[in-house]
C-alpha distance (Angstrom), angle and dihedral (degrees) to the residues before:
residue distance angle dihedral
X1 . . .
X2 3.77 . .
X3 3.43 91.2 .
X4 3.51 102.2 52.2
X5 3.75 78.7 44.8
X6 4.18 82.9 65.3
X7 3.45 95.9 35.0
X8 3.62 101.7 49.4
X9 3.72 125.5 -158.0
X10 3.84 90.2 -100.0
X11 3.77 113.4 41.5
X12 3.67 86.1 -152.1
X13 3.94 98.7 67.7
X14 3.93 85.0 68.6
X15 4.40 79.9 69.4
X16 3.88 105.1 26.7
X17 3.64 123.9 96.3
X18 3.69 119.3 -100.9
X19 3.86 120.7 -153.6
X20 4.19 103.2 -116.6
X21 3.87 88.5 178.9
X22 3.83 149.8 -22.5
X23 3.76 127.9 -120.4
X24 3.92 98.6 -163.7
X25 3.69 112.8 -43.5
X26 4.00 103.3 -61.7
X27 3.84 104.3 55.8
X28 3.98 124.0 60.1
X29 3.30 116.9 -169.3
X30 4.23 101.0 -144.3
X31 4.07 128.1 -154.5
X32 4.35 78.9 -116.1
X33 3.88 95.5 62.6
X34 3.47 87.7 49.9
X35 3.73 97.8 57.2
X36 3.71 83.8 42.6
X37 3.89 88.9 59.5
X38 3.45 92.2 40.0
X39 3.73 90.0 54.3
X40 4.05 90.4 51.3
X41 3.99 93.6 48.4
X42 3.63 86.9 49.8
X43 4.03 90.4 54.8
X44 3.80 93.2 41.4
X45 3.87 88.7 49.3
X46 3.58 102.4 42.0
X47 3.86 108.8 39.5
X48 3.48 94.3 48.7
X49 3.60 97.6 53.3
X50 3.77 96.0 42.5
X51 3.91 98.7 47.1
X52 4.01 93.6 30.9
X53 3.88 85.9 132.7
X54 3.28 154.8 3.1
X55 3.84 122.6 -78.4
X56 3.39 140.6 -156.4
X57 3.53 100.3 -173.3
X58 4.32 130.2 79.2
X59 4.10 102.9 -76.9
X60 3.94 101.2 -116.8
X61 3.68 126.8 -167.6
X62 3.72 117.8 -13.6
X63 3.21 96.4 6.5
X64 3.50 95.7 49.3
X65 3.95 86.1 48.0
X66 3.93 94.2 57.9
X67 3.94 92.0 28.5
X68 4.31 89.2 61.6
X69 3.83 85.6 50.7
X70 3.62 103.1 43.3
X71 3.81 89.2 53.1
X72 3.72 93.2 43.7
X73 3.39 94.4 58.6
X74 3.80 94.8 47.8
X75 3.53 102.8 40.9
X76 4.09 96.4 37.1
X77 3.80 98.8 29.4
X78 3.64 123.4 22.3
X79 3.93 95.3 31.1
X80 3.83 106.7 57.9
X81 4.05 90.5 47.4
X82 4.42 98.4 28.4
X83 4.04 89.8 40.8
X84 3.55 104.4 171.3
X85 3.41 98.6 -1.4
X86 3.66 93.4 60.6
X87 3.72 102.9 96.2
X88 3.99 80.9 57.9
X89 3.80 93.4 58.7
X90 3.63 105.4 38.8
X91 3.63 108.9 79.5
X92 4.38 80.5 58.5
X93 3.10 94.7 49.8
X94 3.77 103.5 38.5
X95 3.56 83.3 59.9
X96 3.82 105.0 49.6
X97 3.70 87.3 48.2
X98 3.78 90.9 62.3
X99 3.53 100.2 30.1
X100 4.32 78.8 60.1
X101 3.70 92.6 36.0
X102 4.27 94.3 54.6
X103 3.61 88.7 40.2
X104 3.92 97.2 56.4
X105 4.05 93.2 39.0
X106 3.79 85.4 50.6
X107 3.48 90.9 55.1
X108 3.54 93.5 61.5
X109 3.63 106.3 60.3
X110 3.71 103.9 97.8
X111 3.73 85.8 -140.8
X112 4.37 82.5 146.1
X113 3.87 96.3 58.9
X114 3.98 90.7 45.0
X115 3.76 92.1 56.7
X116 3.55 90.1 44.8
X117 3.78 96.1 52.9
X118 3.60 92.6 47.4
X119 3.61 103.3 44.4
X120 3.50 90.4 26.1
X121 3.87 102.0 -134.9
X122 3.58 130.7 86.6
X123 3.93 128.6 -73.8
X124 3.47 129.3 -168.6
X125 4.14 110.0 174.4
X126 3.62 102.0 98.2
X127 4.09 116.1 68.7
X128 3.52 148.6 127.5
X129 3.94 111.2 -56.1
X130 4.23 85.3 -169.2
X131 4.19 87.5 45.9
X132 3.56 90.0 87.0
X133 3.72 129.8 75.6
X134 4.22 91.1 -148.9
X135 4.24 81.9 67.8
X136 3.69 96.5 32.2
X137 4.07 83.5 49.3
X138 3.67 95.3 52.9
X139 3.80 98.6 49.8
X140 4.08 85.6 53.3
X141 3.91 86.9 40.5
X142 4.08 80.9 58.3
X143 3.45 95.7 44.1
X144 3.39 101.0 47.5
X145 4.05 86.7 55.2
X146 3.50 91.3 49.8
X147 3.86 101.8 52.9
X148 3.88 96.6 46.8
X149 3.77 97.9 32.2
X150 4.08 82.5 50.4
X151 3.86 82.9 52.9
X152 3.25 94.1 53.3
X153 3.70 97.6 53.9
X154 3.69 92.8 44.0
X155 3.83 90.9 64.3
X156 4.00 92.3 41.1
X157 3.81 78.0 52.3
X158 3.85 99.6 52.8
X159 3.57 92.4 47.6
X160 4.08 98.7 44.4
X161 4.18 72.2 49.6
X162 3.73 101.1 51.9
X163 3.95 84.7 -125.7
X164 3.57 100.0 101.7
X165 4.15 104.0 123.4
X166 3.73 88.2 13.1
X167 3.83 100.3 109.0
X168 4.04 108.9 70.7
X169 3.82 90.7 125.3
X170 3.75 99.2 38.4
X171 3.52 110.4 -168.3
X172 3.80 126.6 -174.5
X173 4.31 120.4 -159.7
X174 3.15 119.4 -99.5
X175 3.70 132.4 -115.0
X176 3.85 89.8 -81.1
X177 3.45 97.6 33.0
X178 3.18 101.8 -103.6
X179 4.19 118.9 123.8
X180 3.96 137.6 -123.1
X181 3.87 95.0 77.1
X182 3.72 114.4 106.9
X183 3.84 106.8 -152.5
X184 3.64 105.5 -106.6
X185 4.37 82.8 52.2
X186 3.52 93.0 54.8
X187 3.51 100.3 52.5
X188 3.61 88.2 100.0
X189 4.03 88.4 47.1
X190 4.12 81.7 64.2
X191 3.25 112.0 53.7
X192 3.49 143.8 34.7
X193 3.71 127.3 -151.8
X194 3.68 117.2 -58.3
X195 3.63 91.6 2.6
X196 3.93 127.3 110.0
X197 3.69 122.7 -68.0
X198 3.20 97.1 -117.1
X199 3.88 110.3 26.3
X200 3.81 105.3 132.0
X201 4.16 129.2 -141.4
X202 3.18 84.0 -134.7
X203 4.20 97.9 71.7
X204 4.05 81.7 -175.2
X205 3.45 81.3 79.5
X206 3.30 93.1 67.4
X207 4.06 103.2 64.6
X208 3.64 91.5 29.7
X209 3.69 119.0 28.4
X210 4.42 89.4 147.8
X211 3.78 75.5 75.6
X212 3.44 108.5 28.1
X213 3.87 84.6 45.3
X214 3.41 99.4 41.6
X215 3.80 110.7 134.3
X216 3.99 131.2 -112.7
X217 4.29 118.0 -120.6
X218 2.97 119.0 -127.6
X219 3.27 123.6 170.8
X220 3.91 130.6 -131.1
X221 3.92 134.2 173.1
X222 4.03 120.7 -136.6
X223 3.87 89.7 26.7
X224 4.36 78.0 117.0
X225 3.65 137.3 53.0
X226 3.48 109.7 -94.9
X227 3.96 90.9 -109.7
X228 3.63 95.5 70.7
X229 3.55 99.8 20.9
X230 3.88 96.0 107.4
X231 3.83 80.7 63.2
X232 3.54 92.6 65.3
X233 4.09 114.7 110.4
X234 4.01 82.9 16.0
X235 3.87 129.8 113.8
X236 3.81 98.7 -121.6
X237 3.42 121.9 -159.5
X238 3.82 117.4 -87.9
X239 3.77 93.0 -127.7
X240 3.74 90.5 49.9
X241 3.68 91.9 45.2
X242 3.52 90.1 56.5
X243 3.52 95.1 55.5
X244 3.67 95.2 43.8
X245 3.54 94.9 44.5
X246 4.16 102.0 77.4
X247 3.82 92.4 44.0
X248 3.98 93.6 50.4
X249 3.26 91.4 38.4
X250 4.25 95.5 58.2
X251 4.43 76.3 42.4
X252 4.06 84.3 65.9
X253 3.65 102.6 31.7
X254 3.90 87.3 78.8
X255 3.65 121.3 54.9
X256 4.33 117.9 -119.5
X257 4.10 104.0 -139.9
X258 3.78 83.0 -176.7
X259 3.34 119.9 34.8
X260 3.92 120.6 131.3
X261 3.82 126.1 -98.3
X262 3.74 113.5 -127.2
X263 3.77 97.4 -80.6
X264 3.55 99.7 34.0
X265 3.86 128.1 114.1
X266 3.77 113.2 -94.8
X267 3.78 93.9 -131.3
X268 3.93 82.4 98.1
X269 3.78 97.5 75.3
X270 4.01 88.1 63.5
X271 3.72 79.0 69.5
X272 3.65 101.6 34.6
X273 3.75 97.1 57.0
X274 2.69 102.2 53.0
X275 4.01 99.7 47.3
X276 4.15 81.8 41.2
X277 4.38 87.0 61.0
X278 4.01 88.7 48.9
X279 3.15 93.4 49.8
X280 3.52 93.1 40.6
X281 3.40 95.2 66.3
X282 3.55 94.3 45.6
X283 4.30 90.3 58.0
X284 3.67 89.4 51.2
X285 3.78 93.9 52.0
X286 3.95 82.1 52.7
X287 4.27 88.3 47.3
X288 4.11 78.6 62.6
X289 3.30 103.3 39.7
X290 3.59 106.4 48.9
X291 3.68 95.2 60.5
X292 3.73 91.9 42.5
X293 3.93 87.2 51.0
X294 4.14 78.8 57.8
X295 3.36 106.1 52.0
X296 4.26 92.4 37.8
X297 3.91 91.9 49.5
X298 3.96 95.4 45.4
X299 3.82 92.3 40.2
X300 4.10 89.9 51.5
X301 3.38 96.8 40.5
X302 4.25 95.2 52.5
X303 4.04 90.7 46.6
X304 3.72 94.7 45.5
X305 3.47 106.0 70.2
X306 3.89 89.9 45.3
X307 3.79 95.6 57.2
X308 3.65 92.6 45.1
X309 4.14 93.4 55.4
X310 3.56 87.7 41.4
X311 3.92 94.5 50.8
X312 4.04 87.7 48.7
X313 3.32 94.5 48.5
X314 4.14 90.5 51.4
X315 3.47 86.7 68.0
X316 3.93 96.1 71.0
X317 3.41 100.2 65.4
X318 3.64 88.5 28.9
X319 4.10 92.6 77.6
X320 3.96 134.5 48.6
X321 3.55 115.6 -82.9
X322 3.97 103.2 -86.2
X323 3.81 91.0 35.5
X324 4.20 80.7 54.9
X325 3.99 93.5 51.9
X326 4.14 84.0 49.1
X327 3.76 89.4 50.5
X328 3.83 105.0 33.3
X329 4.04 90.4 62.4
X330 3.62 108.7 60.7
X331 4.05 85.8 26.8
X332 3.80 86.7 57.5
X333 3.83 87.1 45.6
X334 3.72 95.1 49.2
X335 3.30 92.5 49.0
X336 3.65 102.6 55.9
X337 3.59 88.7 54.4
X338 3.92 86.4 51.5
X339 3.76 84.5 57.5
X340 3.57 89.8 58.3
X341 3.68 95.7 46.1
X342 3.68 93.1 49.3
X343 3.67 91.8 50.9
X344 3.82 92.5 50.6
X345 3.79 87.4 46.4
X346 4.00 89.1 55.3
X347 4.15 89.3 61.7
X348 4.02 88.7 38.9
X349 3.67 98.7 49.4
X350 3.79 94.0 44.3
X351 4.00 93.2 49.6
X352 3.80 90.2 48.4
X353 3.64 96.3 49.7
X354 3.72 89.5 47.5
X355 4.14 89.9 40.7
X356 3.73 91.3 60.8
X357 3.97 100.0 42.8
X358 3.90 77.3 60.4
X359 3.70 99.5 51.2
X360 3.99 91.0 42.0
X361 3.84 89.8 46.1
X362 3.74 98.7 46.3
X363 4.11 85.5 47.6
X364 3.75 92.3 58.6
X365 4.21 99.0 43.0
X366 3.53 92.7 38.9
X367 3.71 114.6 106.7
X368 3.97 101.6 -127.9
X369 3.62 94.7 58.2
């Protein structure tokens, strides 16, 4: 009985919301928000406390713990593809790496199937705040705000800055800050062997990359439509900028195969346009499905391992009694190791998530694109 109890007739009710309680009849408070609060208490509680100051001293023990992965993921993630505007990004993306990170650990303590044994009937508040596509959905919802209202303010930025147009030959510093490297070329510049990819000579880089980072101008003619082009290498006004700044940035969001060099006749944009609204409407399908790509793989991946160890466990009570002691040991065994999967899976999915925000991020603030 107890383990059909833990089993459940549907393998799916181990991952499906449950209703907790109602607040009138339009809201439903669900066993997934909770976890999903929980996992946000947790954060406010624990960061605060750990990192409540300054400290001279070697972190040790929890602090340590969090401290080695906060500066992993700034040094080895958000810096080589954010550069300069990393510092900018990291408090956001700190925190939806955590946010995902207590959400999937959470999920993991069988705190359900205890209950269940002990009281022997079946419980269904704990869960999986991440096993739900409406939570999965509004973390891509946010970062699909984030990179294109980032991109927005870049170009508003460049323009208030006189920069906007200024960054054909984009050139990063090199690893002693000196320049001439482009940033693919000075990979080898970075690193030595066996260290980090991107661990700079320069260990200023480190505590500052917006300076280190900071790119070169270089100015280039025709980067612009020809309506605002006189604005190029100009401060324009921030109101103006701000206007400006949506419709130039949908002008660079697809790429122009033909558009003329300085020089060249103008005949070209008859056939650039064109190509540029095709292909327009091909980026913004990708501006959609990227963060839907998010929120379906994180959503699939958090559910999956649950209805498979629920499934194996099903077959227990599923047979006669010696057919169930055949069974029950290599299930048992299989599903420890599922355990460890899933818990390995909980770090992976929450470092991808967070990996890709970066990439899509750094694509829309950075000055090429």
């Amino acid at each position: 009985m107890l383990l059909q109890f833990l089993a459940a007739a549907d393998p799916t009710s181990h991952v499906a919301p449950h209703d907790l309680f109602h607040i009138g009849s339009w809201f439903a408070f669900t066993n997934q928000m909770l976890m999903a609060l929980l996992a946000g208490l947790l954060m406010i509680w624990i960061f605060p406390k750990l990192f409540d100051k300054a400290r001279s001293e070697a972190p040790a023990g929890p602090r340590n713990f969090f401290e080695s992965i906060l500066e992993y993921l700034r040094v080895e993630v958000f810096r080589p593809a954010l550069k300069e505007h990393t510092d900018r990004f990291v408090p956001f993306l700190w925190t939806l790496f955590f946010f995902l990170l207590f959400s999937n650990l959470l999920g993991q303590l069988p705190v359900n199937e205890l209950l269940t044994l002990i009281f022997n009937r079946e419980f269904h508040f704990w869960g999986t705040a991440t096993g739900t596509p409406l939570t999965t959905g509004a973390l891509a919802v946010v970062v699909f705000f984030v990179i294109h209202i980032s991109g927005v303010r870049q170009v508003a930025r460049s323009l208030m800055d006189g920069t906007y147009g200024h960054h054909a030959a984009h050139e990063e510093h090199s690893s002693d800050g000196s320049h001439g490297h482009e940033a693919a070329h000075d990979l080898e510049h970075m690193r030595g062997e066996a260290l980090a990819a991107d661990v700079p000579g320069d260990l200023r880089a480190l505590g500052n990359p917006t300076a280190h980072y900071h790119d070169d101008e270089h100015p280039r003619h025709g980067h612009a439509p020809a309506a605002i082009a006189h604005a190029t290498g100009h401060h324009v006004p921030a109101n103006v900028a701000w206007i400006a700044a949506v419709p130039l940035y949908l002008w660079n969001f697809a790429p122009h195969p033909f558009r003329p060099l300085p020089g060249e006749s103008g005949i070209k944009w008859f056939a650039d346009v064109p190509m540029w609204g095709f292909l327009l409407i091909l980026e913004l399908m990708g501006a959609v499905i990227k963060p839907f790509a998010l929120m379906i793989r994180l959503f699939a991946n958090m559910i999956a391992g649950h209805i498979v160890l629920a499934s194996l466990i099903a077959l227990i009570p599923a047979t006669s009694l010696m057919a169930s002691i055949a069974v029950g040991t290599p299930v048992t065994m299989l599903s420890l190791m599922i355990r460890v999967l899933e818990l390995f899976v909980a770090f992976l999915q929450a470092y991808i998530f967070t990996f890709l925000a970066t990439l899509f991020i750094a694509s829309a603030v950075a000055p090429e694109h």
